[in-house]
C-alpha positions in Angstrom: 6.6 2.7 -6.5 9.8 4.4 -6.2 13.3 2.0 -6.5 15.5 3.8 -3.9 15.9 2.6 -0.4 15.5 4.5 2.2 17.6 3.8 5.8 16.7 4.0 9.0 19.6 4.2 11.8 17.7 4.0 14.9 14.0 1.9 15.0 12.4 3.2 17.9 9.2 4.7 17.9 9.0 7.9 15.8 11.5 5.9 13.1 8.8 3.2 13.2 6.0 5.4 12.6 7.6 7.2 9.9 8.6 3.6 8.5 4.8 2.5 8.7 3.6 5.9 7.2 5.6 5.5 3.9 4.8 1.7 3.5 1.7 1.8 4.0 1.3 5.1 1.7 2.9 2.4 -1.5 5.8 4.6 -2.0 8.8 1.6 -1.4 8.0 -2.2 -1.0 9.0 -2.5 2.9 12.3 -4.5 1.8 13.4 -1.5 0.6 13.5 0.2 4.1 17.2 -0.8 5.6 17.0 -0.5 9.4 20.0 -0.8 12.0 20.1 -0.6 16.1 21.9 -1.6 18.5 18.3 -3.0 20.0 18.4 -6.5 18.5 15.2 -6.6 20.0 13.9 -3.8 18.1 15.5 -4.6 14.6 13.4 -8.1 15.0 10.2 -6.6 16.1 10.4 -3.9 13.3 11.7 -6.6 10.6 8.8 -9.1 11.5 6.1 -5.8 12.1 7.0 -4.2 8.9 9.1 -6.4 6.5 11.9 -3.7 6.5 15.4 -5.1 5.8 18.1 -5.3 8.8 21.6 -3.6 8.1 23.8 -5.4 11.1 26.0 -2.1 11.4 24.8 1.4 11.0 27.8 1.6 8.1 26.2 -1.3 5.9 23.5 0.6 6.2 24.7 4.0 5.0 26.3 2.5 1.7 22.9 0.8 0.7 20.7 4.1 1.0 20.0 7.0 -1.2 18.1 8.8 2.0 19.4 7.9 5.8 17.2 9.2 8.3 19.3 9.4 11.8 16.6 8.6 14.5 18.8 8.2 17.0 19.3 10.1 20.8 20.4 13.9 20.3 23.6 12.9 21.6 24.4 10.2 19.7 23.8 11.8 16.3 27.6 13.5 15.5 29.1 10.1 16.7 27.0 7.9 14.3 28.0 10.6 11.7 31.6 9.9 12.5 31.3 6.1 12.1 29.1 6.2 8.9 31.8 8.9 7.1 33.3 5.9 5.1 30.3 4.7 3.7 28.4 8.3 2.6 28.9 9.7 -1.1 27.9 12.4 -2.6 24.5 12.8 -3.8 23.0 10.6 -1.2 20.5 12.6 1.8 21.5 12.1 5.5 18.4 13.6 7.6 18.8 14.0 11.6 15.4 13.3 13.2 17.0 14.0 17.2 15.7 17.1 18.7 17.8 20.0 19.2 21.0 18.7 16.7 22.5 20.9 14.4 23.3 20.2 11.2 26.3 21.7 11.7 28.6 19.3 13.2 27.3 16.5 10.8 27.8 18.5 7.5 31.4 18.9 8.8 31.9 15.2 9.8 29.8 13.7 6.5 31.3 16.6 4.0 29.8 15.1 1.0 25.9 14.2 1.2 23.2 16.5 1.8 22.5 17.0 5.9 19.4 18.3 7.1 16.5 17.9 9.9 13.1 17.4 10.6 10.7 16.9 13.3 7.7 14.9 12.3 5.1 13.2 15.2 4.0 10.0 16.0 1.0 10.7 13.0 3.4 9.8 10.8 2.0 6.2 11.1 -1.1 7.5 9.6 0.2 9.8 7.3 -1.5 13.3 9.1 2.0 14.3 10.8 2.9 17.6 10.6 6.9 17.6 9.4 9.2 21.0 9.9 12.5 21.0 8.0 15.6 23.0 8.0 17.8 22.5 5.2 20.9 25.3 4.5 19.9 28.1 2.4 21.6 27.5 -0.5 20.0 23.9 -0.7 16.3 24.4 -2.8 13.4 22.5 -2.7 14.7 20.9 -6.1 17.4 19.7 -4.8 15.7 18.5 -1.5 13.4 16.8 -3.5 13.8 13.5 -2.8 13.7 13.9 0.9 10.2 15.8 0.5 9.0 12.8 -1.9 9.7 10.5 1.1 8.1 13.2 4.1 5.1 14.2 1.9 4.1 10.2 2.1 3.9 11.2 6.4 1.7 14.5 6.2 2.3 18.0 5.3 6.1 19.3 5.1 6.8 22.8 6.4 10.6 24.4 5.6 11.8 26.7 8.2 13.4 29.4 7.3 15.7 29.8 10.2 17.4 26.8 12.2 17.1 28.0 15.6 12.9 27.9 14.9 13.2 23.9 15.3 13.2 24.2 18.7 9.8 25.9 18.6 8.8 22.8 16.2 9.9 20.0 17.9 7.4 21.1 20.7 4.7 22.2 18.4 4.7 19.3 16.5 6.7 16.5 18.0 5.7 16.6 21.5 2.4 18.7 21.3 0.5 15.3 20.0 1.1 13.9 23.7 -0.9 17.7 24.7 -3.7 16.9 22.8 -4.2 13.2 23.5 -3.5 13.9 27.5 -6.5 16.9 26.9 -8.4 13.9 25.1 -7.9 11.5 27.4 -8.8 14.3 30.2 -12.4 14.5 28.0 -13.3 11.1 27.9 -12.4 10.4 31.7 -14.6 13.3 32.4 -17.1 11.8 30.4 -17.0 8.1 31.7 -17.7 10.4 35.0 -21.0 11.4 33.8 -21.8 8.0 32.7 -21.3 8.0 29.9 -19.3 4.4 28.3 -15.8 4.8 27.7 -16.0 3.8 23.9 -18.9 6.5 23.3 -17.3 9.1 25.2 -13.9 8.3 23.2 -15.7 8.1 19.9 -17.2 11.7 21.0 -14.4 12.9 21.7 -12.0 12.2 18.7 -14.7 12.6 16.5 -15.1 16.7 17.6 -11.3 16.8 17.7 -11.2 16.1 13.9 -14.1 18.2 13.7 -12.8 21.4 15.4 -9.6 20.8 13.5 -11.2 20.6 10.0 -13.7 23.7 11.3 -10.6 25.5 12.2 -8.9 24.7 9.1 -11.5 26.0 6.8 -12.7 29.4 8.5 -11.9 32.7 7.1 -10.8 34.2 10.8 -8.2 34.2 13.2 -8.7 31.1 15.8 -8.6 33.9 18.5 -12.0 35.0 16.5 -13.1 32.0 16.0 -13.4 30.1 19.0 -15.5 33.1 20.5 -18.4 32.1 18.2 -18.7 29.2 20.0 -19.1 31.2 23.4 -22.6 32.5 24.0 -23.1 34.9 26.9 -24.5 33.6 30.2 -23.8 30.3 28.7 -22.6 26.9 29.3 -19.1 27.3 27.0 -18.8 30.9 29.1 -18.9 28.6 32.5 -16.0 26.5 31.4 -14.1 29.4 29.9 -14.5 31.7 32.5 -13.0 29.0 34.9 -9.9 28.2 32.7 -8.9 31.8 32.6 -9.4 32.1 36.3 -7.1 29.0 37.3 -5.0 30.9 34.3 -5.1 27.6 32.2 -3.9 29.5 29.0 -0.7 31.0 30.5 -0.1 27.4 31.6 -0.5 25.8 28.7 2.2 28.2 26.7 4.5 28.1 29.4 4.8 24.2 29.3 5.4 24.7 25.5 8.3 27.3 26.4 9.7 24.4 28.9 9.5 22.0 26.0 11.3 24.4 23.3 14.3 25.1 26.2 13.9 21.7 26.4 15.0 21.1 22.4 17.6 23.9 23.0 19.6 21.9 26.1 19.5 19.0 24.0 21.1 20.9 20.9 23.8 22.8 23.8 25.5 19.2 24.7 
């Protein structure tokens, strides 16, 4: 069990999740986890849920903390920098989680500490997210090493190599969970349709999710290959398939993925 603690400014959801994820993975006793919000409401309900310790202003918080996660609304995050500045040192980790923030303006306001971002998901809380990270250049993995000591607890850390690519993450992995449930979800209403009892049909349906995904994982081709094997000619797969592309369901899907990364980007332009 590690001895730092970790801060959280902001508890809503995705700071919960990532808060759940790294207690229940052992790596901090959940005292250890400092939290602060203007959401009283939220401070109680993550204190009571989780055990984490409540910081009563975001700068309490900042002087306590080796790693301060800023899971806060994109435009909130330069002005929490800006009231935190006193606190920070050098040496310590400040880590936006808001979609489309530079580090920029924060590494100018904070000066000392380490600034960088991620986008994890809400599979954080069961330790499967999929995390990308932009860090400046000149800052190596060593010295980001104990911000990826606390991710890899959540799921696999990715480091993008070019700032302007977290837009492209944040819908990729932090919204494109919500595509895959909705699709779910889509599934198991379909097959409540055909009688078959919601519990089965969503047991069926996860469970050849996980499948496809560990299928996917493990084969030697491209996934434009490899979903073709499952297609046989004249067939029932061909039926659905041939459908999709009619109704164009492919080009949809991307361009609601587009509208999600220019999404990221007008966040990051305010």
């Amino acid at each position: 069990m590690a001895k730092e603690k970790i801060g959280f400014i902001g508890a809503g959801h995705i700071a919960e999740s990532m808060m759940r994820g790294i207690i229940t993975s052992g790596y901090v006793d959940p005292g250890q986890i400092v939290i602060s919000d203007t959401d009283q409401k939220r401070l109680i309900h993550v204190h009571q849920t989780l055990g984490a310790s409540i910081a009563w202003s975001n700068i309490d918080n900042a002087a306590q903390v080796e790693v301060l996660f800023l899971a806060v609304k994109p435009a909130q995050v330069v002005g929490v920098a800006e009231e935190i500045r006193p606190a920070v040192k050098a040496g310590q980790f400040v880590v936006s989680v808001a979609a489309g923030t530079s580090i920029r303006g924060v590494q100018e306001v904070l000066g000392a500490p380490t600034v960088c971002r991620v986008m994890p998901n809400l599979a954080a809380t069961v330790r499967h997210s999929t995390i990308g990270l932009y860090a400046e250049p000149e800052r190596t993995d060593e010295d980001l090493a104990p911000v990826y000591s606390v991710l890899s607890r959540l799921g696999k850390v990715y480091r993008m190599e070019d700032e302007a690519q977290m837009a492209a993450v944040t819908a990729l992995s932090g919204s494109a969970p919500a595509y895959y449930v909705m699709m779910a979800d889509a599934l198991v209403r379909f097959g409540v349709e055909q009688g078959i009892p919601r519990e089965l049909a969503q047991a069926m349906i996860l469970g050849t999710m996980a499948g496809s995904a560990a299928w996917a994982e493990n084969a030697s081709v491209p996934l434009g290959e490899l979903w073709r094997k499952v297609v046989t000619p004249g067939g029932t797969t061909e039926a659905g398939i041939d459908y999709y592309n009619e109704k164009g369901f492919l080009e949809i899907f991307v361009e609601g993925l587009t509208r999600s990364t220019n999404r990221a980007r007008e966040l990051g332009d305010r």
